[in-house]
C-alpha positions, 0 to 999 in steps of 0.5 A: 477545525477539530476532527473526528477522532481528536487527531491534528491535521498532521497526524496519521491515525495509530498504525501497527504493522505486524509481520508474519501475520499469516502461518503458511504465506512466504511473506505477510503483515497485517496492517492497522491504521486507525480502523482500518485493517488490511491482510497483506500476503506474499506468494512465491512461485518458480515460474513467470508469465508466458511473456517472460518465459526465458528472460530471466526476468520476475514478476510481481502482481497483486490481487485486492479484495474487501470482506463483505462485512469490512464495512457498514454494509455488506459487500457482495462477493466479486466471484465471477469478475472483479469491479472496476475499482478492485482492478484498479487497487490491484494494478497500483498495488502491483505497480507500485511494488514492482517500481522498487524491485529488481526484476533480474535479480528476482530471476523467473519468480513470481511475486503475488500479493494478495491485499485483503481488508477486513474493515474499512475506515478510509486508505484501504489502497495506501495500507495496502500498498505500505503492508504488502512492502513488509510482507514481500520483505518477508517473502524476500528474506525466506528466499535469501535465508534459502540461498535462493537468492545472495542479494534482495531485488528490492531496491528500496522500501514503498509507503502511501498515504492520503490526504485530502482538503476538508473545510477548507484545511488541509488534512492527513491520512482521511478516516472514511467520513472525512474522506466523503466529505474532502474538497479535494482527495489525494492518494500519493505514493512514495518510495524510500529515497523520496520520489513520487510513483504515483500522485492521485488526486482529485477535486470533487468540487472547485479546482485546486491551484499550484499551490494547494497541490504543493501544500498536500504534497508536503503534508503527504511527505509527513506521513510517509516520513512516518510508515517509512520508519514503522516499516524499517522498523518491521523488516529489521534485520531481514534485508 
C-alpha cells in the first residue's frame, strides 16, 4: 500500500528539532515532524508544590494546548477549563518527563512545560513528549552553567512515536488522515535505555493478538532509535 506522502512503512516523516527556539524561556525546541508543529517550552521556578515543601524534592509538570487554527478547523479556546483530551496529553507529558529525572538532584525546583501546537497533522502527543526532552535539557544546562546545580537530574533521554495498523500493514508515525483510518492506534513511549513508559494502544475495530501488538512494538522501536539520535544530536554538548 502506497502512503500519502510516499514514505515506506518504516519511515518516520522529516523531523527537525530545534533548540533555543524561544527567547526568554529557560529551556525550548520547536518540534517538526512532517506537518506537524509543536513549541515546546522550559520554566524554571525556585519553588515545589505545597506537598513537597521541605522535601528537597523537584517537580515537573506540564501543561498542553492546540492553536485554534493548528487545524483545519478552528478550535475554540479552552479559557475556562481544559477538555478531557488536554488534560490527558498534559499528564503523559508530565509523566513521562518525570519518569527520567532525578527529583532530588533537581532539589525544590519546579519544571513546567508547556507543549503548544501550531498545527496538527497527526502525533501532537509523541512531539511533544520528544521536543519538551530538548527543551528541559536546555532548561537543565542554564541551571548547571549557573552553578545552581554540579550534575543534571536527568537520567536519561525520552522519545515517542506512533504507530498504527492501516489496511492491514503495519505503519510508522501516522500522519492525520492515516491516523483516522488505523485499524489499530498506538502511542509508545521510550526512554534512552530502551524501557516502555508507556504503551497506548487501541483497536478501533477487530482485536489485535500477541503477535501484532509485538510487530508494532518493534516497528515503534525503529522510529524511536531515529529521535533518540536527532535528539542527541540537539542537546550535544550541554549534558
Amino acid at each position: 500500500m502506497a502512503r500519502i506522502d510516499g514514505r515506506g512503512n518504516l519511515d518516520l516523516r522529516p523531523v527537525q528539532l530545534e533548540r533555543g527556539f524561544m527567547k526568554f524561556a529557560e529551556g525550548s525546541c520547536l518540534i517538526t515532524m512532517g506537518d506537524t508543529k509543536v513549541i515546546c517550552t522550559a520554566t524554571l521556578e525556585d519553588r515545589v508544590p505545597p506537598f513537597l515543601k521541605g522535601s528537597g524534592t523537584g517537580w515537573v509538570t506540564s501543561e498542553y494546548a492546540m492553536l485554534p487554527r493548528s487545524g483545519k478547523q478552528r478550535n475554540q479556546r479552552e479559557l475556562m477549563k481544559p477538555a478531557g483530551r488536554t488534560m490527558e496529553i498534559q499528564r503523559l507529558v508530565g509523566r513521562s518527563l518525570r519518569a527520567v529525572f532525578d527529583m532530588k538532584q533537581l532539589g525544590e525546583r519546579t519544571i513546567t512545560i508547556d507543549c503548544d501546537v501550531l498545527q496538527a497533522d497527526g502525533g501532537t502527543r509523541c512531539a511533544s513528549i520528544t521536543g519538551a526532552y530538548v527543551a528541559v535539557a536546555d532548561a537543565v544546562a542554564k541551571l548547571r552553567a549557573s552553578g545552581a546545580l554540579k550534575r543534571s537530574p536527568l537520567t536519561e533521554a525520552v522519545a515517542a512515536v506512533s504507530v498504527g495498523l492501516v489496511a492491514g500493514e503495519e505503519m510508522l508515525d501516522l500522519c492525520y488522515e492515516e491516523d483516522s483510518r488505523a485499524a489499530v492506534d498506538m502511542n509508545i513511549i521510550m526512554t534512552g535505555g530502551g524501557k516502555y513508559i508507556e504503551v497506548q494502544g487501541t483497536a478501533e475495530g477487530v482485536p489485535y493478538d500477541r503477535a501484532r501488538l509485538n510487530r508494532l512494538l518493534d516497528v515503534a522501536q525503529v522510529g524511536i532509535d531515529v529521535l533518540l539520535a536527532k535528539q542527541r544530536e540537539a542537546v550535544a554538548g550541554l549534558l
